[in-house]
mmCIF file of the N, C-alpha and C atoms, coordinates in Angstrom:
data_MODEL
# 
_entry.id   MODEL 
# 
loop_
_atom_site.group_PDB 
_atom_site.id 
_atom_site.type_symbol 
_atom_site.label_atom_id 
_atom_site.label_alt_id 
_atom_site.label_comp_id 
_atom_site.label_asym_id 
_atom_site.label_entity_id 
_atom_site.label_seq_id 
_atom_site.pdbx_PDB_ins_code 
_atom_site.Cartn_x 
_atom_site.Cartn_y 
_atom_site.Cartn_z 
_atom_site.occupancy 
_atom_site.B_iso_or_equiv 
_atom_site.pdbx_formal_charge 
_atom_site.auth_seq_id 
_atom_site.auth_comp_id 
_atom_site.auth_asym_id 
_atom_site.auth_atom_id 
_atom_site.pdbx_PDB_model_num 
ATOM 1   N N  . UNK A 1 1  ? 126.886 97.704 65.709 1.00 0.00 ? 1  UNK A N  1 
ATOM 2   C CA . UNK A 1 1  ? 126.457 98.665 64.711 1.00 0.00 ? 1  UNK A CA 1 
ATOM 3   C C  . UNK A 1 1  ? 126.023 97.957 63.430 1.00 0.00 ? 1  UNK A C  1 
ATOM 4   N N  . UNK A 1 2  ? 126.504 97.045 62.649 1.00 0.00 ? 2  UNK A N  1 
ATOM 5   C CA . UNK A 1 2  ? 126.178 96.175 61.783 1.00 0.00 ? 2  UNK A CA 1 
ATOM 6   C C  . UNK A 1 2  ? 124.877 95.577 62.005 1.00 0.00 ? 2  UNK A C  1 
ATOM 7   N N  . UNK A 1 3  ? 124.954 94.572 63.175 1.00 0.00 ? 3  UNK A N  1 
ATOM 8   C CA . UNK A 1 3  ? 123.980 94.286 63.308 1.00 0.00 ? 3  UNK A CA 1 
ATOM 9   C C  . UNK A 1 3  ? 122.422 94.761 63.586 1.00 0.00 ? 3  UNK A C  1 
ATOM 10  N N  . UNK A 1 4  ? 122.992 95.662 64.057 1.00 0.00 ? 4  UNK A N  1 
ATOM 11  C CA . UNK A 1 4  ? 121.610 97.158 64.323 1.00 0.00 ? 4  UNK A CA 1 
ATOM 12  C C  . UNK A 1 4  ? 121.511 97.809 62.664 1.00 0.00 ? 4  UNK A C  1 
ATOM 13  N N  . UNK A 1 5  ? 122.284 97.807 61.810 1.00 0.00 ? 5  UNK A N  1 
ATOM 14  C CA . UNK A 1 5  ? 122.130 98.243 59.957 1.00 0.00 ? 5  UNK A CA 1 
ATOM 15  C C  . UNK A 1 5  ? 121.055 97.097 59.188 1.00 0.00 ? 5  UNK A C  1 
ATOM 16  N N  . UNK A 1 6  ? 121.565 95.889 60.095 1.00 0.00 ? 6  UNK A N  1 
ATOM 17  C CA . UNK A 1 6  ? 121.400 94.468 58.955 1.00 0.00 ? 6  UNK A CA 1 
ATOM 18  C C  . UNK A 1 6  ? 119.902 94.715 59.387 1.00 0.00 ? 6  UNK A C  1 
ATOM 19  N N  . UNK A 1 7  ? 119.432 94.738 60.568 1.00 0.00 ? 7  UNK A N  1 
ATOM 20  C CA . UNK A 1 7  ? 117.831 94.674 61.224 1.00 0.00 ? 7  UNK A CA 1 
ATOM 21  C C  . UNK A 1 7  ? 117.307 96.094 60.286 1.00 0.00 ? 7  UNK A C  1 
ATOM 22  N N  . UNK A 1 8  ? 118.042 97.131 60.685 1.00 0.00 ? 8  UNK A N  1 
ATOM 23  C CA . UNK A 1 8  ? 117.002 98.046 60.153 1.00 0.00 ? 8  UNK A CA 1 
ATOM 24  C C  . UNK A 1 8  ? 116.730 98.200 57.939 1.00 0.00 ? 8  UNK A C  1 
ATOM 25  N N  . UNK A 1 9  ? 117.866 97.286 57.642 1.00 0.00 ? 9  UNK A N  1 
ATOM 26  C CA . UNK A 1 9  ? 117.757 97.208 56.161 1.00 0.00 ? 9  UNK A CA 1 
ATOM 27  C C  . UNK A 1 9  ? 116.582 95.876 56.181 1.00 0.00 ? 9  UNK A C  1 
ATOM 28  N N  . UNK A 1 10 ? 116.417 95.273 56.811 1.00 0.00 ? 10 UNK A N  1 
ATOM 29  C CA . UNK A 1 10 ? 115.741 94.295 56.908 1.00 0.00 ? 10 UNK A CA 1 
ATOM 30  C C  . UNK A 1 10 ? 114.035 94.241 56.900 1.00 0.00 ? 10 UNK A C  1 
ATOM 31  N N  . UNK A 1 11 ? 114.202 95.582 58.357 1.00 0.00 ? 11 UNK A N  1 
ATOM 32  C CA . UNK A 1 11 ? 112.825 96.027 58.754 1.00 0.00 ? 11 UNK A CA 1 
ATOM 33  C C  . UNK A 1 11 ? 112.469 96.775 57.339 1.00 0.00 ? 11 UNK A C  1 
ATOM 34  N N  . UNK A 1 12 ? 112.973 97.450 56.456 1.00 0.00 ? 12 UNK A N  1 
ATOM 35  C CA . UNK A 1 12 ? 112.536 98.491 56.175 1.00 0.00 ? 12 UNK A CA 1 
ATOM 36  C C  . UNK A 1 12 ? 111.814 97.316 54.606 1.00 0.00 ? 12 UNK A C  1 
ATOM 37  N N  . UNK A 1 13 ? 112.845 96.600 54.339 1.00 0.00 ? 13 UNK A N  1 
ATOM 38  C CA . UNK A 1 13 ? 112.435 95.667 53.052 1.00 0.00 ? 13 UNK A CA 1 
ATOM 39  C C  . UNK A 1 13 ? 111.187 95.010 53.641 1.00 0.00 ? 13 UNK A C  1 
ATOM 40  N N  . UNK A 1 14 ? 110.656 94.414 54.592 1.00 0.00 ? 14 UNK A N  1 
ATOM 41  C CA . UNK A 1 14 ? 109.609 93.864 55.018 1.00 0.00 ? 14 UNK A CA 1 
ATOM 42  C C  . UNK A 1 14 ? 108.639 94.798 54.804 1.00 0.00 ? 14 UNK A C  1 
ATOM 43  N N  . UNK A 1 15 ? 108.687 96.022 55.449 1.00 0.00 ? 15 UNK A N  1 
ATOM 44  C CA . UNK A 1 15 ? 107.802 97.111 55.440 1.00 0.00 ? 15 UNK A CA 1 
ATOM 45  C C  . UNK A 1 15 ? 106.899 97.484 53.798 1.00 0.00 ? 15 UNK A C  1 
ATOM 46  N N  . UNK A 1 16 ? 108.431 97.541 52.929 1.00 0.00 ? 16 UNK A N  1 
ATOM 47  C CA . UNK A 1 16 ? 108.191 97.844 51.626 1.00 0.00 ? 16 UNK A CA 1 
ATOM 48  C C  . UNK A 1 16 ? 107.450 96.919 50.951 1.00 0.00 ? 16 UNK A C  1 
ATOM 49  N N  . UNK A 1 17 ? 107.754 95.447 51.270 1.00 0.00 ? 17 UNK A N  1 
ATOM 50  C CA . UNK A 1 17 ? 107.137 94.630 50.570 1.00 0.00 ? 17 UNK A CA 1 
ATOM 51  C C  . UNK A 1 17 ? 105.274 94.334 50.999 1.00 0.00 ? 17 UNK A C  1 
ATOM 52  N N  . UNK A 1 18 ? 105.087 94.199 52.413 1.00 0.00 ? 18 UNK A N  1 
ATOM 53  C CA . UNK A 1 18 ? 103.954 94.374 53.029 1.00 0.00 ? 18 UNK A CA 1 
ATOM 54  C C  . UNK A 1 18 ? 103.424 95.902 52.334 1.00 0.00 ? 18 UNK A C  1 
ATOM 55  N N  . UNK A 1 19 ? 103.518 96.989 52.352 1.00 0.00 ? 19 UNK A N  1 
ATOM 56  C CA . UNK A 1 19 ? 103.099 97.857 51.279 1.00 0.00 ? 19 UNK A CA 1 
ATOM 57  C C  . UNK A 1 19 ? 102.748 97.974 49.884 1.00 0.00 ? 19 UNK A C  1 
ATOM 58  N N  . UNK A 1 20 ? 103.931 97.264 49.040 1.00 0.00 ? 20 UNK A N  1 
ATOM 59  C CA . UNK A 1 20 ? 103.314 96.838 47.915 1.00 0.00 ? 20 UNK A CA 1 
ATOM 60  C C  . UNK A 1 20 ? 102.447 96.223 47.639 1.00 0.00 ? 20 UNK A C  1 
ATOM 61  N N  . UNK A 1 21 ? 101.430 95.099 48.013 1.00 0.00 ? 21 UNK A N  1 
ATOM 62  C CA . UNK A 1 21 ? 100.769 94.571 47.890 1.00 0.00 ? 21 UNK A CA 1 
ATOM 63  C C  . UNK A 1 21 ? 99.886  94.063 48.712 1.00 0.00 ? 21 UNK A C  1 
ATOM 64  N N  . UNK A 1 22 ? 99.501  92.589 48.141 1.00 0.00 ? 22 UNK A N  1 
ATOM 65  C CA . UNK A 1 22 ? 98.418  91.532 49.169 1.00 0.00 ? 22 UNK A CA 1 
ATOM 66  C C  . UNK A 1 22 ? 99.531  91.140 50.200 1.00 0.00 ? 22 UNK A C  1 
ATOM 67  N N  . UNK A 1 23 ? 99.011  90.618 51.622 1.00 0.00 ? 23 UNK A N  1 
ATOM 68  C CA . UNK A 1 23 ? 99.685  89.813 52.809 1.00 0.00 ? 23 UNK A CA 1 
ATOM 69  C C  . UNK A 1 23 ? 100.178 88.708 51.413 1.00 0.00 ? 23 UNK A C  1 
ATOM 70  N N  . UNK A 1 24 ? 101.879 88.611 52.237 1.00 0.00 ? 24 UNK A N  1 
ATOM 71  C CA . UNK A 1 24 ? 102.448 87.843 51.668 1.00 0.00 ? 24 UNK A CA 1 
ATOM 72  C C  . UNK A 1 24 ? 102.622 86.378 52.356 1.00 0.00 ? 24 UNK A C  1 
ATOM 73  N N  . UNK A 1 25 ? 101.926 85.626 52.639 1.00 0.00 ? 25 UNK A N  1 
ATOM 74  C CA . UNK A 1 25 ? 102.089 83.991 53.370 1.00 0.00 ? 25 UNK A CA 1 
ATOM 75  C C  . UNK A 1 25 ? 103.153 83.928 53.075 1.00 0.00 ? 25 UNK A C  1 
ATOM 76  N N  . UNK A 1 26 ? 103.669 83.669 54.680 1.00 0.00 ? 26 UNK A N  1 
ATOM 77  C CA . UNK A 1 26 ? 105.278 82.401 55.013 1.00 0.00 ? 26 UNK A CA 1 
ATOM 78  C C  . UNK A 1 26 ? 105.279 81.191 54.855 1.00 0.00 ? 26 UNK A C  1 
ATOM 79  N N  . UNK A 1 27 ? 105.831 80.354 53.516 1.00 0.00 ? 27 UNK A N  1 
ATOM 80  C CA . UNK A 1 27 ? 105.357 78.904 53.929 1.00 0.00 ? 27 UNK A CA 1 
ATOM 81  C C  . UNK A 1 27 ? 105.769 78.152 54.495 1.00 0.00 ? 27 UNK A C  1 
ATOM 82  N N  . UNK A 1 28 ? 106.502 78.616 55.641 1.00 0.00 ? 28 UNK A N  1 
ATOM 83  C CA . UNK A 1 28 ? 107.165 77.492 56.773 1.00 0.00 ? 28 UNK A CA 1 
ATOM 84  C C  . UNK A 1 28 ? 105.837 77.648 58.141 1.00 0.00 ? 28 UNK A C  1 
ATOM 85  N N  . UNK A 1 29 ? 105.442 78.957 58.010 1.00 0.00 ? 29 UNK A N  1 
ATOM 86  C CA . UNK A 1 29 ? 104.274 79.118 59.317 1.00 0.00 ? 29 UNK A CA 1 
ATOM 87  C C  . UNK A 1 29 ? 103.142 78.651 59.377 1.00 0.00 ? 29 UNK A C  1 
ATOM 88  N N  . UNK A 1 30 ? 102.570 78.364 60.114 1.00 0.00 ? 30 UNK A N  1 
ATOM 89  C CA . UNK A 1 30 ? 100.733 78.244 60.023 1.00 0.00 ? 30 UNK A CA 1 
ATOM 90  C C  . UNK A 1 30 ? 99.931  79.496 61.099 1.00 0.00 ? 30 UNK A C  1 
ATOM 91  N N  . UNK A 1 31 ? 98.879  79.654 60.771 1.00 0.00 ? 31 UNK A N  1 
ATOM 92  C CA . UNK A 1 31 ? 97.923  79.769 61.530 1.00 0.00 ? 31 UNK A CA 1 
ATOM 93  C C  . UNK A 1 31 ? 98.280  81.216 60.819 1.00 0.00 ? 31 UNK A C  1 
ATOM 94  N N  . UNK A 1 32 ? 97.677  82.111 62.573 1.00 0.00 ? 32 UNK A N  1 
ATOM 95  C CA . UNK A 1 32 ? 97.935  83.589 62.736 1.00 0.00 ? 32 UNK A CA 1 
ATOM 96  C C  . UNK A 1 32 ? 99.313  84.238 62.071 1.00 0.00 ? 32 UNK A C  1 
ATOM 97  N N  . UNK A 1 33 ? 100.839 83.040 62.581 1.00 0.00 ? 33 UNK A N  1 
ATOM 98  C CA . UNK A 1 33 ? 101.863 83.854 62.196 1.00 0.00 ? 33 UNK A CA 1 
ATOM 99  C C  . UNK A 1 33 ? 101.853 83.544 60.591 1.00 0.00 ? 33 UNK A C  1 
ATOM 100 N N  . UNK A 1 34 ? 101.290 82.678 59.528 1.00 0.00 ? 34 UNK A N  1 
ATOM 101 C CA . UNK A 1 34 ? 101.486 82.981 58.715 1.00 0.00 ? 34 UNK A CA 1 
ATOM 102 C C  . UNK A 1 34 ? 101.640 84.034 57.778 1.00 0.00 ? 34 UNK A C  1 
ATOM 103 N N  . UNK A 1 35 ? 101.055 85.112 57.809 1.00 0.00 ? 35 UNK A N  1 
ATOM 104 C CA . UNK A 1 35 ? 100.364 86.452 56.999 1.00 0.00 ? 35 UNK A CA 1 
ATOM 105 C C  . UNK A 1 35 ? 101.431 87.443 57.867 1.00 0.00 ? 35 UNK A C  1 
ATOM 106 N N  . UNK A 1 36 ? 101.678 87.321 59.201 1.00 0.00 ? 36 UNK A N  1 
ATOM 107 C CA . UNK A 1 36 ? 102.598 88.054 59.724 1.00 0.00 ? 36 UNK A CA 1 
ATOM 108 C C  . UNK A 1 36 ? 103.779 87.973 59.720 1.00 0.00 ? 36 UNK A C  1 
ATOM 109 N N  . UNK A 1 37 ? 104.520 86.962 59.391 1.00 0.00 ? 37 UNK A N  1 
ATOM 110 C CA . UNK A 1 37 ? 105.690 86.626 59.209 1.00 0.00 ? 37 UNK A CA 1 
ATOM 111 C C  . UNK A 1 37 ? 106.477 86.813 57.795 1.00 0.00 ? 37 UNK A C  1 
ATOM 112 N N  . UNK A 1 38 ? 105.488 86.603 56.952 1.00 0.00 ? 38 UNK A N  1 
ATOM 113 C CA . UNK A 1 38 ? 105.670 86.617 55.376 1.00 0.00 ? 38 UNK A CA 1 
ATOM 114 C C  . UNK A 1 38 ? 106.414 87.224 54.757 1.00 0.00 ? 38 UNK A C  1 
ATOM 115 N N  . UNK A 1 39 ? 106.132 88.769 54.758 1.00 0.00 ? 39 UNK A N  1 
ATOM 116 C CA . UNK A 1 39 ? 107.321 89.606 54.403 1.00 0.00 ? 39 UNK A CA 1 
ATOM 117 C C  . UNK A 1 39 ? 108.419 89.708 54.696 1.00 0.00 ? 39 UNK A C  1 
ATOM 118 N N  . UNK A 1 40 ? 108.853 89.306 56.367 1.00 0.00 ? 40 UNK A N  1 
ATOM 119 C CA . UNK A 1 40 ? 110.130 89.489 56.761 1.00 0.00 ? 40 UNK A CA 1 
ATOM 120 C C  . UNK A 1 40 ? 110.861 88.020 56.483 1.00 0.00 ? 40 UNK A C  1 
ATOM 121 N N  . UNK A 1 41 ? 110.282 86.913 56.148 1.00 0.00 ? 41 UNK A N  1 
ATOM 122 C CA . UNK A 1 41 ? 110.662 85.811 55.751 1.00 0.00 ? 41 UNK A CA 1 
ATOM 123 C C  . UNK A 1 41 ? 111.446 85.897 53.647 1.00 0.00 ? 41 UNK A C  1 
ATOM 124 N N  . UNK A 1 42 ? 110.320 86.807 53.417 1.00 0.00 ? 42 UNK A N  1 
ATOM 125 C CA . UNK A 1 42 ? 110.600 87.359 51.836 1.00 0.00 ? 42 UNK A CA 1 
ATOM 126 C C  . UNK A 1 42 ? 112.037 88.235 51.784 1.00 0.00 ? 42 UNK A C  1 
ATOM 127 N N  . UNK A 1 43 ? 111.430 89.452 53.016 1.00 0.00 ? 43 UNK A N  1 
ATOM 128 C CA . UNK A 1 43 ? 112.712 90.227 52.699 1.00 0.00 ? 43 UNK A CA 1 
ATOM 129 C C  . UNK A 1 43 ? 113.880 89.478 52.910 1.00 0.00 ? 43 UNK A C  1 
ATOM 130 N N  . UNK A 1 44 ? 114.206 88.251 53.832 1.00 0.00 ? 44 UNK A N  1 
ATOM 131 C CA . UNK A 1 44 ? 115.552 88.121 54.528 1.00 0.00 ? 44 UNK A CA 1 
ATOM 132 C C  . UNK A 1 44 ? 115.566 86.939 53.346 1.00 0.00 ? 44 UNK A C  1 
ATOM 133 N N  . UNK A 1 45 ? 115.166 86.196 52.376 1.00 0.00 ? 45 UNK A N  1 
ATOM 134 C CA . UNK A 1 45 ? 115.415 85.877 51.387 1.00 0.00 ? 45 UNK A CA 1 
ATOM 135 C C  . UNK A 1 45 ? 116.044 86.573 50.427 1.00 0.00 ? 45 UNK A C  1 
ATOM 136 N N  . UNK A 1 46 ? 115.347 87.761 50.119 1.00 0.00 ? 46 UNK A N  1 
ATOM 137 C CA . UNK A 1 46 ? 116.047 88.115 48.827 1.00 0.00 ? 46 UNK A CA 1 
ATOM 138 C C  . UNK A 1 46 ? 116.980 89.225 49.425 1.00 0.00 ? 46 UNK A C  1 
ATOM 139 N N  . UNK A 1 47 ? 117.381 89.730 50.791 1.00 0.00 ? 47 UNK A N  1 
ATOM 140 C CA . UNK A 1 47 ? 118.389 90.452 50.973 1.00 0.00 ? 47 UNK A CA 1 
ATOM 141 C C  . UNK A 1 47 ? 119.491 89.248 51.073 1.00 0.00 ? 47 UNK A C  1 
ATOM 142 N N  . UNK A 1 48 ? 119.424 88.551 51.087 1.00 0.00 ? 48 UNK A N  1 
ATOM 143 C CA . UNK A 1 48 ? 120.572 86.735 50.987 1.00 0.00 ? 48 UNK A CA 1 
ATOM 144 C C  . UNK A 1 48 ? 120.876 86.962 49.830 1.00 0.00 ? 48 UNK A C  1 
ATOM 145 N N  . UNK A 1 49 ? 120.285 86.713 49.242 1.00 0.00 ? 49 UNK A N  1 
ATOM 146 C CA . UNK A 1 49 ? 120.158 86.757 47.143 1.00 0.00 ? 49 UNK A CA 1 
ATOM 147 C C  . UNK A 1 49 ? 120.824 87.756 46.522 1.00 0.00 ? 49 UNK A C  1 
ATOM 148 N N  . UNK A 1 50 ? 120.123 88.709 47.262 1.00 0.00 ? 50 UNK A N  1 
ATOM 149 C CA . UNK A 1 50 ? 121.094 89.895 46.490 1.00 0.00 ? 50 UNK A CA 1 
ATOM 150 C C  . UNK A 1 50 ? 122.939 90.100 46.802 1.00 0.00 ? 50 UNK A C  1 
ATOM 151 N N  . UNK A 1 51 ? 122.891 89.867 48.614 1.00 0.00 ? 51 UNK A N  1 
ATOM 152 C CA . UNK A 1 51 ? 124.285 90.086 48.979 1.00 0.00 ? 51 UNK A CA 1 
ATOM 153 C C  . UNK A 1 51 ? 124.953 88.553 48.339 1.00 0.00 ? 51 UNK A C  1 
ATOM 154 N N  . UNK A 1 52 ? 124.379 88.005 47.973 1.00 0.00 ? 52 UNK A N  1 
ATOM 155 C CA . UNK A 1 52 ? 125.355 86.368 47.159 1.00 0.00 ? 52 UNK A CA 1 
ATOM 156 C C  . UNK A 1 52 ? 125.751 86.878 45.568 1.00 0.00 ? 52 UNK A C  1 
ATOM 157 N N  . UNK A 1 53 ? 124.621 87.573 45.215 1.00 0.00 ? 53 UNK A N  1 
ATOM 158 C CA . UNK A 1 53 ? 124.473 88.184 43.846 1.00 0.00 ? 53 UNK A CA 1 
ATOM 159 C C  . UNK A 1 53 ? 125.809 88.960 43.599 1.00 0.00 ? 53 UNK A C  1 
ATOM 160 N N  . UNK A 1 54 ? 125.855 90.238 44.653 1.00 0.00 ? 54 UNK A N  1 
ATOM 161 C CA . UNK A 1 54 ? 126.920 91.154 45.157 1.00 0.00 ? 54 UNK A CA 1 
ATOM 162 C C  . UNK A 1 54 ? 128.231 90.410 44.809 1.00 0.00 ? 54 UNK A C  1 
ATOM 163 N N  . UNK A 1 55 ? 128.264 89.799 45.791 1.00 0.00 ? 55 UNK A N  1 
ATOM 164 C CA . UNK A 1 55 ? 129.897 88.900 46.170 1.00 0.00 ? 55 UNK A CA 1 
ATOM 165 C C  . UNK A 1 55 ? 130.128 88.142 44.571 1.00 0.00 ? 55 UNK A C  1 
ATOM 166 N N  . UNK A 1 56 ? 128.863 87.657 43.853 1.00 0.00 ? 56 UNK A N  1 
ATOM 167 C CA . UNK A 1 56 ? 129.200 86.654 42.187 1.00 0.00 ? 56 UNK A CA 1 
ATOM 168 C C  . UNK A 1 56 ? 130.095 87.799 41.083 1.00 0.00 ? 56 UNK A C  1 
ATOM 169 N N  . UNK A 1 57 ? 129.428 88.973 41.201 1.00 0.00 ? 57 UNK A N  1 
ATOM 170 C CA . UNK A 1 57 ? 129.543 90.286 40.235 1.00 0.00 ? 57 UNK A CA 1 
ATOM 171 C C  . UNK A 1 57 ? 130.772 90.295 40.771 1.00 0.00 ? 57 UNK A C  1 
ATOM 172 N N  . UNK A 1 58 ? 131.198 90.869 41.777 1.00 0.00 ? 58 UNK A N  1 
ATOM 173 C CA . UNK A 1 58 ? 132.432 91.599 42.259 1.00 0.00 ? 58 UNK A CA 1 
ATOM 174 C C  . UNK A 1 58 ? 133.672 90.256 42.079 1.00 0.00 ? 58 UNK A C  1 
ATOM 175 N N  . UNK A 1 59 ? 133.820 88.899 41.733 1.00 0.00 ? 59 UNK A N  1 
ATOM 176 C CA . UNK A 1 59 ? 134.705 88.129 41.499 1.00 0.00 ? 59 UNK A CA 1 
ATOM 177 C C  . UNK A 1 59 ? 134.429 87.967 40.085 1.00 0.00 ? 59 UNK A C  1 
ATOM 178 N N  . UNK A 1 60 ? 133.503 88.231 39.416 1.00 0.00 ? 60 UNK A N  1 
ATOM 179 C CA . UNK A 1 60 ? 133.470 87.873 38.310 1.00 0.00 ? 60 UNK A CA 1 
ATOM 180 C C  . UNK A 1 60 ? 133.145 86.718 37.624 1.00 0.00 ? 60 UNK A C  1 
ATOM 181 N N  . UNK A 1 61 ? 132.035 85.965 38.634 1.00 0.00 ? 61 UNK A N  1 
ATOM 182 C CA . UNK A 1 61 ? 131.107 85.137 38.074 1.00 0.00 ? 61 UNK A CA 1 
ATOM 183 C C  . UNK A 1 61 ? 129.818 85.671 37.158 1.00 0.00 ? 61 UNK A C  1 
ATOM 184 N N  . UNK A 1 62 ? 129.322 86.662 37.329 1.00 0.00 ? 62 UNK A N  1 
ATOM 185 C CA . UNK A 1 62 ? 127.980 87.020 37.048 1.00 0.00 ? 62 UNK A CA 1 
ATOM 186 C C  . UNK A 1 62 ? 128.210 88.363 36.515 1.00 0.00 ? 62 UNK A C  1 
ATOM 187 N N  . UNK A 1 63 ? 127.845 88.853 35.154 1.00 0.00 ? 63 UNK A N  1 
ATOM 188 C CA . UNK A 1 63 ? 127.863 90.593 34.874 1.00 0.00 ? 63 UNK A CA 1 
ATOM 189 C C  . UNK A 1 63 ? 126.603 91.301 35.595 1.00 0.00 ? 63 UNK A C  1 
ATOM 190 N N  . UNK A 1 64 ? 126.825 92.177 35.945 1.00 0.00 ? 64 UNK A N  1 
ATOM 191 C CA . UNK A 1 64 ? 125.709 92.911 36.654 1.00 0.00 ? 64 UNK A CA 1 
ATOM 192 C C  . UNK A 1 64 ? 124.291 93.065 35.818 1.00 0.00 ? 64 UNK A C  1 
ATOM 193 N N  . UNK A 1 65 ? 124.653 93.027 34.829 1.00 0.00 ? 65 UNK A N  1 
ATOM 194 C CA . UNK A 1 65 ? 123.086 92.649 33.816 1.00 0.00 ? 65 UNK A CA 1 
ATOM 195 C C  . UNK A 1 65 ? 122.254 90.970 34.368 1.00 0.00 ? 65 UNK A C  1 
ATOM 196 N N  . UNK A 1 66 ? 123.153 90.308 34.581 1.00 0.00 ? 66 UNK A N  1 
ATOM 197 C CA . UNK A 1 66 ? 122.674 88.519 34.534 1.00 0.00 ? 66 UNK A CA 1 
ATOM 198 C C  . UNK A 1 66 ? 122.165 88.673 35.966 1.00 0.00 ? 66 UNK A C  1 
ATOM 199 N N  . UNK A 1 67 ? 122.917 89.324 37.185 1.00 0.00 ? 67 UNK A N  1 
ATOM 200 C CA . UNK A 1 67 ? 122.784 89.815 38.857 1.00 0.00 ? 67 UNK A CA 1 
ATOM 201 C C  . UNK A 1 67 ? 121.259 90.325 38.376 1.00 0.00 ? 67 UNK A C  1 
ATOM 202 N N  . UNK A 1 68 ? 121.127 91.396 37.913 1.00 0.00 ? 68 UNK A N  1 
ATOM 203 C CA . UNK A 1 68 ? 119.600 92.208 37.926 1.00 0.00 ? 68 UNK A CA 1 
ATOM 204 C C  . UNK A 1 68 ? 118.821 91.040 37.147 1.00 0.00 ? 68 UNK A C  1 
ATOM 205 N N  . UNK A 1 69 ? 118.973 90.601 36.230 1.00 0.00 ? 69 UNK A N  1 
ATOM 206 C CA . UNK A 1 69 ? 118.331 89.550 35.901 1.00 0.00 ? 69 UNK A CA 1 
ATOM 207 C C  . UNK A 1 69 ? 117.552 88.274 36.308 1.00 0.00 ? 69 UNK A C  1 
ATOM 208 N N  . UNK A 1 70 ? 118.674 87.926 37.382 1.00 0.00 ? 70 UNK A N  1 
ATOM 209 C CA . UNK A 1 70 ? 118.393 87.061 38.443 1.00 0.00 ? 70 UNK A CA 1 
ATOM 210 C C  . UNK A 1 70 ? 117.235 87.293 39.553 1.00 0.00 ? 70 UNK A C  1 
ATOM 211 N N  . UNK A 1 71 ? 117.642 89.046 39.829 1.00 0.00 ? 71 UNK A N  1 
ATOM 212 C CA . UNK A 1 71 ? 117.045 89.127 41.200 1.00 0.00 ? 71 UNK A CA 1 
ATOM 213 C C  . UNK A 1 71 ? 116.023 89.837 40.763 1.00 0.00 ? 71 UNK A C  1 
ATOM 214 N N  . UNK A 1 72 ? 115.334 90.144 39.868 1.00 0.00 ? 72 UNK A N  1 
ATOM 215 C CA . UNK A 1 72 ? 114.274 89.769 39.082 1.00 0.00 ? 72 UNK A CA 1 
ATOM 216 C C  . UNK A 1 72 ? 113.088 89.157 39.088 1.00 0.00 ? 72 UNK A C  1 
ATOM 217 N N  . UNK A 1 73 ? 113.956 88.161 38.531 1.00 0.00 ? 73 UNK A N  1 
ATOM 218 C CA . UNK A 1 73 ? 113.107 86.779 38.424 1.00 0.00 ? 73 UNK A CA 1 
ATOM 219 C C  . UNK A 1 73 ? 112.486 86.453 39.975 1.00 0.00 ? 73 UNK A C  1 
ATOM 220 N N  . UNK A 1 74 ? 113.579 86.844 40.644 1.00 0.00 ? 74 UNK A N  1 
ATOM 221 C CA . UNK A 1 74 ? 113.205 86.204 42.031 1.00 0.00 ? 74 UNK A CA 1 
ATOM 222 C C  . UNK A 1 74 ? 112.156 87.318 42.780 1.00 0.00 ? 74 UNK A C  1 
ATOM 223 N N  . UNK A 1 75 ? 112.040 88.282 42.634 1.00 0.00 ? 75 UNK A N  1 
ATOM 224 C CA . UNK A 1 75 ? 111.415 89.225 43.130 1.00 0.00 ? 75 UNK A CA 1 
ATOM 225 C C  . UNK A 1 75 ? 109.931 89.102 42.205 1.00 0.00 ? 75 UNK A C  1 
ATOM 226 N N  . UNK A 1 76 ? 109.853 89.112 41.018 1.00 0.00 ? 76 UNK A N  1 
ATOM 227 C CA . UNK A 1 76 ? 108.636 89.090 40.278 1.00 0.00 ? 76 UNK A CA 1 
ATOM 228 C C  . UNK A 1 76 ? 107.068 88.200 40.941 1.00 0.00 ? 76 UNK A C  1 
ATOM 229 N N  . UNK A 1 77 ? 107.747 86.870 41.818 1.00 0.00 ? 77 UNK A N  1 
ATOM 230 C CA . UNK A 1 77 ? 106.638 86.494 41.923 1.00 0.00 ? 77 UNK A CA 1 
ATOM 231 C C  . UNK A 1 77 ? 105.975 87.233 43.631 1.00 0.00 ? 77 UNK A C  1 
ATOM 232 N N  . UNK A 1 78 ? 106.426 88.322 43.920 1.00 0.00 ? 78 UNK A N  1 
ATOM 233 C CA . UNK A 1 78 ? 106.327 88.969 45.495 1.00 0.00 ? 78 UNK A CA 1 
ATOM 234 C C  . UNK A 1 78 ? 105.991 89.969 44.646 1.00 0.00 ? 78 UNK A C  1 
ATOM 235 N N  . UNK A 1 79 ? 106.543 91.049 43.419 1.00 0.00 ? 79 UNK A N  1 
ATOM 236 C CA . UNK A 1 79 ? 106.654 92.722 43.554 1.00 0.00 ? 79 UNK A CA 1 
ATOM 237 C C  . UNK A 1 79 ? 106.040 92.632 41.930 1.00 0.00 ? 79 UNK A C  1 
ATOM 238 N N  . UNK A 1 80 ? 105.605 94.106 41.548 1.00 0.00 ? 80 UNK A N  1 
ATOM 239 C CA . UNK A 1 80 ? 105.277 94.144 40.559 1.00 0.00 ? 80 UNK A CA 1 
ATOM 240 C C  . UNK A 1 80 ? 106.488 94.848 40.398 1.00 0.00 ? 80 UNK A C  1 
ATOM 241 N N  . UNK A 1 81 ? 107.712 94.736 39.646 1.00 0.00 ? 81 UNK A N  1 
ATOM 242 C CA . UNK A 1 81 ? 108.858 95.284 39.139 1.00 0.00 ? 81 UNK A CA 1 
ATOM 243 C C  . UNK A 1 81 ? 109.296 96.227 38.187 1.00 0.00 ? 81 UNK A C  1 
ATOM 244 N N  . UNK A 1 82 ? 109.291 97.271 38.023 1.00 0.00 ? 82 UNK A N  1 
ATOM 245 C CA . UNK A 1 82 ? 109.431 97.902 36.822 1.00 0.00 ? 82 UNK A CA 1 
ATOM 246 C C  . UNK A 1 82 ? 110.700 97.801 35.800 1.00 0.00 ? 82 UNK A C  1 
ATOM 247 N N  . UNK A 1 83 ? 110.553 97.377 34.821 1.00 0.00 ? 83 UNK A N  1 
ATOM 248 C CA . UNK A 1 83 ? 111.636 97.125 33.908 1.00 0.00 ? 83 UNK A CA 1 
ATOM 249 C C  . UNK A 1 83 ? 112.420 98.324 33.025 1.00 0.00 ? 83 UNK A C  1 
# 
């Protein structure tokens, strides 16, 4: 069941991000799979980022202002973000 959550939170961030914008290039791929791979290479990045982000806030490394801050930054050069 998790693992069938983690895919479909996964699928759906790929989806979103391929929607927002231009094809996003994977830069580990070449060719054809580059442009196809991209987003789901993006999303499973910053769904990492965020659940590390998660776990910093909740021990009390990071205030949830510095967390949004972060994931931000990291999202800005993929999403146009609204502030």
């Amino acid at each position: 069941l998790l693992a069938d959550t983690k895919r479909g939170v996964e699928d759906e961030c790929a989806r979103l991000i391929e929607q927002a914008g231009p094809p996003v290039p994977d830069p580990g791929a070449r060719g054809a799979r580059t442009v196809a791979t991209g987003a789901r290479t993006v999303a499973r990045r910053l769904l990492a980022l965020a659940d590390g982000l998660i776990v910093r806030v909740l021990v009390g490394d990071l205030s949830g202002a510095e967390a949004r801050e972060l994931l931000e930054s990291e999202l800005a050069p993929h999403l146009t973000v609204p502030r």
